[in-house]
Biopython code that builds the backbone (N, CA, C, O; Angstrom):
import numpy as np
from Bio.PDB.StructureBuilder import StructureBuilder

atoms = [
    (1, "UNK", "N", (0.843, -1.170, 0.000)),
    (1, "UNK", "CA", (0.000, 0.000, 0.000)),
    (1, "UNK", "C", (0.896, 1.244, 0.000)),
    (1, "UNK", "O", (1.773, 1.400, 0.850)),
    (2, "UNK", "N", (0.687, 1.992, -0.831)),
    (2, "UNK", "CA", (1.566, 3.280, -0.989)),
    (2, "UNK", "C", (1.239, 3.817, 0.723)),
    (2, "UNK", "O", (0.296, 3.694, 1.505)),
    (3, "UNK", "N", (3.029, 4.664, 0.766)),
    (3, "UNK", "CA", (2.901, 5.093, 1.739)),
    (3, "UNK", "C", (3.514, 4.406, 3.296)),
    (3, "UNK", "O", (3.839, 4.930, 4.361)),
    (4, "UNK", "N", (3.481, 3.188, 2.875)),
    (4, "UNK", "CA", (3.531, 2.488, 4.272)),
    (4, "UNK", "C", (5.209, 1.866, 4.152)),
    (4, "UNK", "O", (5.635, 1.338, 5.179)),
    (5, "UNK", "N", (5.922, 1.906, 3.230)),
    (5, "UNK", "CA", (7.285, 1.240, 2.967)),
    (5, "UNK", "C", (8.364, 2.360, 3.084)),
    (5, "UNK", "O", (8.077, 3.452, 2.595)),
    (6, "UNK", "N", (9.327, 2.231, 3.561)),
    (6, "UNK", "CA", (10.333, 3.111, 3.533)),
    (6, "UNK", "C", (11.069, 4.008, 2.421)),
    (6, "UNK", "O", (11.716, 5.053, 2.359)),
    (7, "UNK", "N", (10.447, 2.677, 1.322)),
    (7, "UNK", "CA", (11.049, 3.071, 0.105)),
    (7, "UNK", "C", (10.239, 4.473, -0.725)),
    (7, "UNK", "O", (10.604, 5.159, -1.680)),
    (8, "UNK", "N", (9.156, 4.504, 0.024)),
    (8, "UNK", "CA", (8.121, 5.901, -0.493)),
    (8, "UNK", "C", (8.969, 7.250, -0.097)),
    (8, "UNK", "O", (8.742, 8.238, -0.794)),
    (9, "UNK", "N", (9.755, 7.351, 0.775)),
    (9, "UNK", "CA", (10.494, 8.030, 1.566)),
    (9, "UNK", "C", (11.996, 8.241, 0.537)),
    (9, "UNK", "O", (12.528, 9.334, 0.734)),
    (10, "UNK", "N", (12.542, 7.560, -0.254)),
    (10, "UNK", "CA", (13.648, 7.092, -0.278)),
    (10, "UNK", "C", (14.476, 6.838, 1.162)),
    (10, "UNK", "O", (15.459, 7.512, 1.469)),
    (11, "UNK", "N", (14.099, 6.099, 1.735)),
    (11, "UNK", "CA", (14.787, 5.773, 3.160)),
    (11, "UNK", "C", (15.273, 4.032, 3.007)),
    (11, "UNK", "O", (15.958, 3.529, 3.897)),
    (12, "UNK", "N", (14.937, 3.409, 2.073)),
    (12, "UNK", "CA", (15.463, 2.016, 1.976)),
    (12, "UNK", "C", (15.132, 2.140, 0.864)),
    (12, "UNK", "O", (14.194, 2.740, 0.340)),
    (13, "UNK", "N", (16.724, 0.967, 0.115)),
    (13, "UNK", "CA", (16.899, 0.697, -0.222)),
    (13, "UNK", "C", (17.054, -1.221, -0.674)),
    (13, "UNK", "O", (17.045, -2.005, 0.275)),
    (14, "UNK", "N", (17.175, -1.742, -2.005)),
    (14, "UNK", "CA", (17.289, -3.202, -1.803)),
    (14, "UNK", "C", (18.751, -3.195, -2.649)),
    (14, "UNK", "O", (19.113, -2.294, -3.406)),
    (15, "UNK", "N", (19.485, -4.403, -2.337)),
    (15, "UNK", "CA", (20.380, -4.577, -2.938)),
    (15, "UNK", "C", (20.651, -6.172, -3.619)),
    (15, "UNK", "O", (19.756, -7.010, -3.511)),
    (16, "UNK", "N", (21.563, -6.412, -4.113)),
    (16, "UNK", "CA", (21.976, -7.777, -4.620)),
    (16, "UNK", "C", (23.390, -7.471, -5.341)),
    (16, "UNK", "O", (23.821, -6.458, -5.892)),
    (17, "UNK", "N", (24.148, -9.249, -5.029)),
    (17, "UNK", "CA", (25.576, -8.923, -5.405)),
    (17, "UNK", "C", (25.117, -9.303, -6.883)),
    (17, "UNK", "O", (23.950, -9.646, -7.074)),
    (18, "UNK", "N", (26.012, -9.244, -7.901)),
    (18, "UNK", "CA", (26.152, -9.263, -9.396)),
    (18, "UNK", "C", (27.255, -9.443, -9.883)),
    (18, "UNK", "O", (27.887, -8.394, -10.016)),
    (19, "UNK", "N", (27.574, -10.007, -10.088)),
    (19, "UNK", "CA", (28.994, -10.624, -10.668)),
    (19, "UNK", "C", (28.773, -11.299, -12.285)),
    (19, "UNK", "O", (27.650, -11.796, -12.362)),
    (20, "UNK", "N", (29.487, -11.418, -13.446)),
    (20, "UNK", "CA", (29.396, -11.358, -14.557)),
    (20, "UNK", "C", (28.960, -13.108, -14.903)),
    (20, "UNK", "O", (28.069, -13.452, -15.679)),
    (21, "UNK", "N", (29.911, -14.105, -14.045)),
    (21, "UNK", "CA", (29.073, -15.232, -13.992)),
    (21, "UNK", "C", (27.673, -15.488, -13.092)),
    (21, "UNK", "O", (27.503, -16.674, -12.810)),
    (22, "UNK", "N", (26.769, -14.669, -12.657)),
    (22, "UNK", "CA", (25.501, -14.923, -12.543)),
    (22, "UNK", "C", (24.511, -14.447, -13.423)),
    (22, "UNK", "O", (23.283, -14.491, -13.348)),
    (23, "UNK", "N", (25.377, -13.919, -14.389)),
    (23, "UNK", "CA", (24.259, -13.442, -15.853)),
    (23, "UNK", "C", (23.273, -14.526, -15.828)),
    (23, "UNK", "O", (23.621, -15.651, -15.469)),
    (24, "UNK", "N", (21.896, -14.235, -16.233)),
    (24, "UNK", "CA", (20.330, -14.997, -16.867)),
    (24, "UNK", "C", (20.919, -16.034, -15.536)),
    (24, "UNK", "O", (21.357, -17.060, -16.058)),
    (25, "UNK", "N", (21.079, -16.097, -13.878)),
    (25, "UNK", "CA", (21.318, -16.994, -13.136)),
    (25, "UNK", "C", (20.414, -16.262, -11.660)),
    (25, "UNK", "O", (20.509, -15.131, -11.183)),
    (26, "UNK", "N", (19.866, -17.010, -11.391)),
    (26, "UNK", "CA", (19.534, -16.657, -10.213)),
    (26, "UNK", "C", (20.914, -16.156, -9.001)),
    (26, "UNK", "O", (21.889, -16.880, -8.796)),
    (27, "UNK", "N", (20.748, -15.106, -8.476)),
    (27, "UNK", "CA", (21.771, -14.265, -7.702)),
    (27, "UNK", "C", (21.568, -14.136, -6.494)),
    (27, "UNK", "O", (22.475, -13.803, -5.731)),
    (28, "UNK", "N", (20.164, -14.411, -6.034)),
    (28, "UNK", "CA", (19.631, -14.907, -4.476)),
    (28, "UNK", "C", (20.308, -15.338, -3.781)),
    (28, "UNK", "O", (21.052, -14.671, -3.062)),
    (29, "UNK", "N", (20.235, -16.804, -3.798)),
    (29, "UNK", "CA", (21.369, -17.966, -3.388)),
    (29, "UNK", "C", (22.447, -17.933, -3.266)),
    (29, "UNK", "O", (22.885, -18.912, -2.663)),
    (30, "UNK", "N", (23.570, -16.822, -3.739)),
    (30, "UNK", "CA", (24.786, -16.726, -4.111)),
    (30, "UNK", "C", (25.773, -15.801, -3.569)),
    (30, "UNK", "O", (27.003, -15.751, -3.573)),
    (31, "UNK", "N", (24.154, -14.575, -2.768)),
    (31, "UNK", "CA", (24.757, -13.224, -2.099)),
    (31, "UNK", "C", (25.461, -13.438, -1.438)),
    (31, "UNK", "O", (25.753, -14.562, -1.846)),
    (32, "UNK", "N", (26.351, -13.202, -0.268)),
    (32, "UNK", "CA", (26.720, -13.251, 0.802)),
    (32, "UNK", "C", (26.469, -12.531, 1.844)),
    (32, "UNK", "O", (27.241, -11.850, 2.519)),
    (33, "UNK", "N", (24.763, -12.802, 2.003)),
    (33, "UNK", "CA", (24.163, -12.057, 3.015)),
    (33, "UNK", "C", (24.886, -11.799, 4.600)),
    (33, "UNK", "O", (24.648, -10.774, 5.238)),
    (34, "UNK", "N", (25.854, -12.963, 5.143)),
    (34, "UNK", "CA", (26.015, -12.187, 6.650)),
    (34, "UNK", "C", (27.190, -11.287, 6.051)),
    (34, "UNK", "O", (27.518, -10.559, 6.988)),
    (35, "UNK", "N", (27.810, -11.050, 5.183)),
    (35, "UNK", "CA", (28.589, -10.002, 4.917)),
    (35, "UNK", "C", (27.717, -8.773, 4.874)),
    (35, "UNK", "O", (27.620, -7.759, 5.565)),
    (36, "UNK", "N", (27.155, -9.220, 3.862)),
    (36, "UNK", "CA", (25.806, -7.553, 3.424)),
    (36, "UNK", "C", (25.306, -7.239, 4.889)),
    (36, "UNK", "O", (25.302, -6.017, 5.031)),
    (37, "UNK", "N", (24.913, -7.844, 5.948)),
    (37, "UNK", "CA", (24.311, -8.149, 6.942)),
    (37, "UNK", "C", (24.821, -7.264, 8.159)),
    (37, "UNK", "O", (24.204, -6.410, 8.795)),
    (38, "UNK", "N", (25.962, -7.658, 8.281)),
    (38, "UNK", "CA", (27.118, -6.487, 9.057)),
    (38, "UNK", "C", (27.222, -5.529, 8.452)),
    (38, "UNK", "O", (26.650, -4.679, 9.135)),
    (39, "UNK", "N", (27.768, -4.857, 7.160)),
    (39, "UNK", "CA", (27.584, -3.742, 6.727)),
    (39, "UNK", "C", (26.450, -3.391, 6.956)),
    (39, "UNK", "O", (26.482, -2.771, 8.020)),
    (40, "UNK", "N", (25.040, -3.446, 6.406)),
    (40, "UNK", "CA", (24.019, -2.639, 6.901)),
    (40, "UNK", "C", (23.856, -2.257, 8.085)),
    (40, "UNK", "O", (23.197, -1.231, 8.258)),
    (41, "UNK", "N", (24.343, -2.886, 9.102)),
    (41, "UNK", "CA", (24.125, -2.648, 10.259)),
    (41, "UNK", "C", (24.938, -1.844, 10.926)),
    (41, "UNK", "O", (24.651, -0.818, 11.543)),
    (42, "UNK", "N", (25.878, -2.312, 10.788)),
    (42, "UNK", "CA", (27.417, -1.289, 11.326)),
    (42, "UNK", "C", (27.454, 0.206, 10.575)),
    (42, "UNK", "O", (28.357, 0.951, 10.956)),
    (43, "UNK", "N", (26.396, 0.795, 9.362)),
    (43, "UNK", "CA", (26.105, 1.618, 9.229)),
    (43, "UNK", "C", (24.897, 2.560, 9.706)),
    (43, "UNK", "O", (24.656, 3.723, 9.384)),
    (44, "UNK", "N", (24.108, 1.564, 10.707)),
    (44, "UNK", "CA", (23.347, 1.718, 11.568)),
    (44, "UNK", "C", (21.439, 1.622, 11.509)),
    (44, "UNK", "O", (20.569, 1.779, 12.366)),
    (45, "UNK", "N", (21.422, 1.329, 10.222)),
    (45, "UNK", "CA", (20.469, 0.566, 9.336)),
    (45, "UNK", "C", (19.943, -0.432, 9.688)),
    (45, "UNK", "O", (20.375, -1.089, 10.635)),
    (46, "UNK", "N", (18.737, -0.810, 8.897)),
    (46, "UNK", "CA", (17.841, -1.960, 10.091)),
    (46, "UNK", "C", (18.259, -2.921, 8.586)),
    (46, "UNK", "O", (18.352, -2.300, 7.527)),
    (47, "UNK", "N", (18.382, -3.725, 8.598)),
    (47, "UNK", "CA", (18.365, -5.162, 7.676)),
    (47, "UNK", "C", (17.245, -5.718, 7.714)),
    (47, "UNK", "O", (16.619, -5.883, 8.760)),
    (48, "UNK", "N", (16.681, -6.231, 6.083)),
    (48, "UNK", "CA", (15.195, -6.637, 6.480)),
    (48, "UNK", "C", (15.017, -7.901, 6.406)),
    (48, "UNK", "O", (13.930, -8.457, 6.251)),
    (49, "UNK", "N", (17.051, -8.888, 6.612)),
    (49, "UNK", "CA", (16.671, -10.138, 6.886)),
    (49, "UNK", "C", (16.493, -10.649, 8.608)),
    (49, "UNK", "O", (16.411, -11.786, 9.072)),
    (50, "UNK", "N", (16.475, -9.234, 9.328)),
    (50, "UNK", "CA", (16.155, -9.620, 11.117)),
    (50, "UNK", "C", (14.349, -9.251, 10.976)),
    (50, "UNK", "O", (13.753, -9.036, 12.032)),
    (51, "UNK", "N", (13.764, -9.212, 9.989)),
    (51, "UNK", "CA", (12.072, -8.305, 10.484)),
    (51, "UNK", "C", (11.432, -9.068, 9.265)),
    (51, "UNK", "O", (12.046, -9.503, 8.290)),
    (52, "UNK", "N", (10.413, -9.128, 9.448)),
    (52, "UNK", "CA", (9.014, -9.720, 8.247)),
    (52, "UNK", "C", (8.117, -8.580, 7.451)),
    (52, "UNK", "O", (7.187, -8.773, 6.668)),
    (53, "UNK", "N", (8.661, -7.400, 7.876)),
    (53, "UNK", "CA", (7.319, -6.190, 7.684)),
    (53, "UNK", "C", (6.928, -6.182, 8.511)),
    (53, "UNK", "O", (6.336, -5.105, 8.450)),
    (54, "UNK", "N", (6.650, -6.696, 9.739)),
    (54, "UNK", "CA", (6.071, -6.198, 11.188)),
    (54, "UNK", "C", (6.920, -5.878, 11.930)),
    (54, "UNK", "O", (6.639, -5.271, 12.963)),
    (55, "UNK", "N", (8.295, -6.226, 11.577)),
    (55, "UNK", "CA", (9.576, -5.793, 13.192)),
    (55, "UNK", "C", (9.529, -7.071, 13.978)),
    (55, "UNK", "O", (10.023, -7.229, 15.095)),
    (56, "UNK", "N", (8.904, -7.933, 13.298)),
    (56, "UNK", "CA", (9.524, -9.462, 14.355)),
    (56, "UNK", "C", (10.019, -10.531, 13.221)),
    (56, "UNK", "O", (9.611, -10.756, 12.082)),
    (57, "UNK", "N", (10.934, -11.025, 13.909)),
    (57, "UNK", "CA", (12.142, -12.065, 13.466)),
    (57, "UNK", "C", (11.276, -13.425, 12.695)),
    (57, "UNK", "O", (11.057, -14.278, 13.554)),
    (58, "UNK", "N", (10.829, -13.770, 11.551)),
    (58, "UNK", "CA", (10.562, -14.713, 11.084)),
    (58, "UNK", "C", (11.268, -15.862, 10.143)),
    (58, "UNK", "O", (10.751, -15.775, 9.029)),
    (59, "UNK", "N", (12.129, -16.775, 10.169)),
    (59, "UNK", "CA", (13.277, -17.192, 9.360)),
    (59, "UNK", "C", (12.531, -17.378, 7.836)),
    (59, "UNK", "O", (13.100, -17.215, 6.757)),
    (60, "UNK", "N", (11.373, -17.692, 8.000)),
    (60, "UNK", "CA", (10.668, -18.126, 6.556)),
    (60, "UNK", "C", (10.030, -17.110, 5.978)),
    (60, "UNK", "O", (9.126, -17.282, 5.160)),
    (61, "UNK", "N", (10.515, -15.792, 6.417)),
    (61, "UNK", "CA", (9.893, -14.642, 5.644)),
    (61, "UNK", "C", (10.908, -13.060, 5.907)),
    (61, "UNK", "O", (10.642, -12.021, 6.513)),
    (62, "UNK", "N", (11.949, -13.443, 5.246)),
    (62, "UNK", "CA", (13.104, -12.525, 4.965)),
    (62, "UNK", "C", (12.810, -11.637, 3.755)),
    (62, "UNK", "O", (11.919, -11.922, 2.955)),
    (63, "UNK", "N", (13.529, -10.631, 3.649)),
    (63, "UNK", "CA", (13.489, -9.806, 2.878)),
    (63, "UNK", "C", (15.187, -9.397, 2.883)),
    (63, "UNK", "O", (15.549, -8.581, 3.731)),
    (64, "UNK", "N", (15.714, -9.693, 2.392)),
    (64, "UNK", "CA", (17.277, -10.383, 2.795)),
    (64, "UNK", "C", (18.054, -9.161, 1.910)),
    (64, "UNK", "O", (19.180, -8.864, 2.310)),
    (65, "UNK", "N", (17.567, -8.495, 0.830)),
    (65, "UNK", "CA", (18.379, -7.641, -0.035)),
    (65, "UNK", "C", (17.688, -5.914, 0.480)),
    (65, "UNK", "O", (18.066, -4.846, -0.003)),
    (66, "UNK", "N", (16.769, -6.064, 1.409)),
    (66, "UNK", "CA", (16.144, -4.464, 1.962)),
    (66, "UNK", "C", (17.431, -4.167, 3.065)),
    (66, "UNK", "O", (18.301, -4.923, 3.498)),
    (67, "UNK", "N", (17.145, -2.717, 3.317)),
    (67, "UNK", "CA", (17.821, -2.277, 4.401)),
    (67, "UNK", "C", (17.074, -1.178, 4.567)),
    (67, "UNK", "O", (16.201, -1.116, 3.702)),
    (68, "UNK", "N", (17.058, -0.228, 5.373)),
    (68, "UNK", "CA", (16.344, 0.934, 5.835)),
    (68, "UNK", "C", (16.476, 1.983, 7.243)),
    (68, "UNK", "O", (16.518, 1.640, 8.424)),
    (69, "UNK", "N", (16.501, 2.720, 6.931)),
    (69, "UNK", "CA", (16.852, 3.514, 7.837)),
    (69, "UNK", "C", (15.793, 3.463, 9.501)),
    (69, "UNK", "O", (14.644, 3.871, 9.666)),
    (70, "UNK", "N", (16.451, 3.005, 10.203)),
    (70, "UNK", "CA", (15.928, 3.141, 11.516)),
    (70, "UNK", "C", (14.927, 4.062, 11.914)),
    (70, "UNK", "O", (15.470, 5.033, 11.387)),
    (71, "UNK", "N", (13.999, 4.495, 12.373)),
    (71, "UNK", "CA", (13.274, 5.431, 13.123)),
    (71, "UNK", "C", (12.292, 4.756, 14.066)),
    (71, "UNK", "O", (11.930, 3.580, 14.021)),
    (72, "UNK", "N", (11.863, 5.845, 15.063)),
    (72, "UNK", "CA", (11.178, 5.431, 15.708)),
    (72, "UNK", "C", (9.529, 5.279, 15.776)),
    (72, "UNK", "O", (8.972, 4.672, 16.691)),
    (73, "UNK", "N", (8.947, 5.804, 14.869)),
    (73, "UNK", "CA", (7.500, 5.793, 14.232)),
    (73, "UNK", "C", (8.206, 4.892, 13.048)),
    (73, "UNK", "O", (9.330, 4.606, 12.636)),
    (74, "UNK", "N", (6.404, 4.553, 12.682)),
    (74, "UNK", "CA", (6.238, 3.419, 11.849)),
    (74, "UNK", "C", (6.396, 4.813, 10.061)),
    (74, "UNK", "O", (6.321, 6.023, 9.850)),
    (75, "UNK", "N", (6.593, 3.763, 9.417)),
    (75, "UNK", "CA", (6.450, 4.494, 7.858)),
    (75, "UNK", "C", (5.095, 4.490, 7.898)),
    (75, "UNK", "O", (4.717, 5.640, 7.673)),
    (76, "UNK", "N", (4.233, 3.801, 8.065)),
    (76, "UNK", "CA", (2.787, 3.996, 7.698)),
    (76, "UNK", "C", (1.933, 5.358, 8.752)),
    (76, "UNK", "O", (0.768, 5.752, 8.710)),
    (77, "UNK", "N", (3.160, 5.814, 9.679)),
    (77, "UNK", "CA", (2.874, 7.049, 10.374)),
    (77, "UNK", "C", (3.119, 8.623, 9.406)),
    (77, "UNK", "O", (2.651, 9.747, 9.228)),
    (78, "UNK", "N", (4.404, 7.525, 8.920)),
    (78, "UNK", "CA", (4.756, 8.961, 7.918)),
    (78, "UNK", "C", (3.710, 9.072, 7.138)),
    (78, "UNK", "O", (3.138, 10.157, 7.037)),
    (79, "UNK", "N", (3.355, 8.134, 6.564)),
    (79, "UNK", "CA", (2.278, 8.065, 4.966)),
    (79, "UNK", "C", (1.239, 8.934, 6.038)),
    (79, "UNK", "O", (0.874, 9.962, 5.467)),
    (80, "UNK", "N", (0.864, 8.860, 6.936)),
    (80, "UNK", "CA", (-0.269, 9.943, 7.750)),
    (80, "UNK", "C", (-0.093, 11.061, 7.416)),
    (80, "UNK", "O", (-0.937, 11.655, 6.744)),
    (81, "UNK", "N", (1.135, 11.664, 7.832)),
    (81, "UNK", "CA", (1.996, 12.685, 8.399)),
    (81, "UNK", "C", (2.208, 13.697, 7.251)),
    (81, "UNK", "O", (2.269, 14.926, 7.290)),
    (82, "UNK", "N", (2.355, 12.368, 5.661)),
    (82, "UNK", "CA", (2.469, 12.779, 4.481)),
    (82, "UNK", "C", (1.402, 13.514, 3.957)),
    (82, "UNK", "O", (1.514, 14.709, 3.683)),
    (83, "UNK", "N", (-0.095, 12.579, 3.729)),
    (83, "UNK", "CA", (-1.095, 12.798, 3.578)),
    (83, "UNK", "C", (-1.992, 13.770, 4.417)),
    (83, "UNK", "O", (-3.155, 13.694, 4.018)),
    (84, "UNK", "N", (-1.827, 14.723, 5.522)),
    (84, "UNK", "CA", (-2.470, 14.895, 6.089)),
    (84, "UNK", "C", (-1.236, 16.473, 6.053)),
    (84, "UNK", "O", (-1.807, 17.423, 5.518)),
    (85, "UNK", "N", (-0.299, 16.692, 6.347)),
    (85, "UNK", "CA", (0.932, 17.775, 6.520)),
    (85, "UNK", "C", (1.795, 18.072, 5.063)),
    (85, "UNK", "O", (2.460, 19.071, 4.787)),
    (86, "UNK", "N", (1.595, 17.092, 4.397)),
    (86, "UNK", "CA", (2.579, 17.079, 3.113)),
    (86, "UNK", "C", (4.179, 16.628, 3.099)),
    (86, "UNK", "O", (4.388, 15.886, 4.059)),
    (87, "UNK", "N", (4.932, 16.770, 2.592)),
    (87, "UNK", "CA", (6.295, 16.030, 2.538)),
    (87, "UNK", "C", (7.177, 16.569, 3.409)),
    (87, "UNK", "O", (7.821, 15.841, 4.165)),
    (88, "UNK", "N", (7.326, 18.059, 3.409)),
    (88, "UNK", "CA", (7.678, 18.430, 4.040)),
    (88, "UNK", "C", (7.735, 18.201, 5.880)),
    (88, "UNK", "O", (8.796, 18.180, 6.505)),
    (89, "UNK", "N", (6.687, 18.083, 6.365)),
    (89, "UNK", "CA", (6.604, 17.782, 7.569)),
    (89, "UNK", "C", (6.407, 15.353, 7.612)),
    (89, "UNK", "O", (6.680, 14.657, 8.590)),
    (90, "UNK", "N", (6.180, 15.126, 7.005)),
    (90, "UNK", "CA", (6.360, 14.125, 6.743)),
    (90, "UNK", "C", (7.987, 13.803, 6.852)),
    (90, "UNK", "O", (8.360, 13.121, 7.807)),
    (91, "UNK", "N", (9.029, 14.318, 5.821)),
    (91, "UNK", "CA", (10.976, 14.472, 6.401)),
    (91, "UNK", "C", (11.131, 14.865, 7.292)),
    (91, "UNK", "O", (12.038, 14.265, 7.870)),
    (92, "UNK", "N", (10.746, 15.601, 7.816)),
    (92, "UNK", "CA", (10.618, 15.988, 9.536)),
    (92, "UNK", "C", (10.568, 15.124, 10.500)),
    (92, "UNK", "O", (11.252, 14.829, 11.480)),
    (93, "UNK", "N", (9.178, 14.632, 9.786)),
    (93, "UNK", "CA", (9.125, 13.342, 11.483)),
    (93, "UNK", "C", (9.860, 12.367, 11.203)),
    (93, "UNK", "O", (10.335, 11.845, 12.212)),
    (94, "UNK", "N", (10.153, 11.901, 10.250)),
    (94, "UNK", "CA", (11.378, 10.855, 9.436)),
    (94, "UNK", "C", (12.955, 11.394, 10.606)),
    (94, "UNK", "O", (13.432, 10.675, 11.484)),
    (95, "UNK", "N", (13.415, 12.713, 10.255)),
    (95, "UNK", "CA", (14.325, 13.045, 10.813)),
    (95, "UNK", "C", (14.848, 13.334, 12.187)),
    (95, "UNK", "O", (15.947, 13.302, 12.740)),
    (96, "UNK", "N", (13.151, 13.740, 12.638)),
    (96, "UNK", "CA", (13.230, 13.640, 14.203)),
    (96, "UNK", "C", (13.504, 12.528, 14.863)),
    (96, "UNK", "O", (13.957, 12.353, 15.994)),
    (97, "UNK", "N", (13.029, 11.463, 13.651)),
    (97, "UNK", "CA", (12.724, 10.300, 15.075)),
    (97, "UNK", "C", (13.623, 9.089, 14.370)),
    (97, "UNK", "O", (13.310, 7.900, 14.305)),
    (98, "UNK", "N", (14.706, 9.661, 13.910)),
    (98, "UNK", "CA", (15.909, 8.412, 13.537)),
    (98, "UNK", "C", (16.617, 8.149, 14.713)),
    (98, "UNK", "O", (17.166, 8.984, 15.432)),
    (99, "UNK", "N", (16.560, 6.632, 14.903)),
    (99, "UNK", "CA", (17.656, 6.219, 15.907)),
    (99, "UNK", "C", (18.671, 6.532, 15.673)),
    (99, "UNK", "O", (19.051, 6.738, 14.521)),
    (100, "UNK", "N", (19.362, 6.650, 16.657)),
    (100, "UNK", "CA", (20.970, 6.791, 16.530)),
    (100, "UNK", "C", (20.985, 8.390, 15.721)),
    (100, "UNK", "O", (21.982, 8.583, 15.026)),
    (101, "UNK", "N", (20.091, 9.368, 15.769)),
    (101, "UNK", "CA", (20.473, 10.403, 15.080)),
    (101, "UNK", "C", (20.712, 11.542, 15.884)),
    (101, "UNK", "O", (21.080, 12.596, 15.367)),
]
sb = StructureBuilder()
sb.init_structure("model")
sb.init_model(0)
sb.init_chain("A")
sb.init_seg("    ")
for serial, (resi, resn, name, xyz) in enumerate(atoms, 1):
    if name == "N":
        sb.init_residue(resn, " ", resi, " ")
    sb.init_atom(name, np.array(xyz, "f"), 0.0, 1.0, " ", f" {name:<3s}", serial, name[0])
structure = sb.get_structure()
């Protein structure tokens, strides 16, 4: 639902490794997610292979190539915040309420 993902924000991002032999190959399987895993994190970023879309730990429902910026309201607060104040105050509450900020 628009609005409710980080990525409406530009606040997350997804990634994947790529290397010239995984051309027309599936590249899933191949990442080296606890590498990617520590970097996202040690940059202080939430990884969306610890969360399901709710913020609790599910092993069978990763999202393993997201990362996103920490805050303390939900994105679907912003999409409020958005819709109701406009963008402007919407980056606001984004900025107020980053962990670690």
């Amino acid at each position: 639902m628009p609005g409710f993902s980080a990525h409406n924000y530009g606040c997350a991002t997804d990634w994947a490794e790529f290397r010239p032999e995984y051309t027309g190959k599936q590249v899933w399987d191949k990442a080296k997610w606890p590498e990617y895993s520590k970097a996202v994190k040690s940059a202080g970023l939430v990884w969306g292979g610890d969360w399901n879309g709710n913020g609790k730990r599910d092993p069978n429902d990763f999202d393993l190539p997201h990362n996103q910026l920490a805050i303390r309201i939900s994105y679907s607060k912003v999409g409020a915040i958005y819709r109701a104040k406009g963008l402007g105050a919407a980056n606001k509450a984004i900025f107020d309420n980053l962990i670690g900020g």
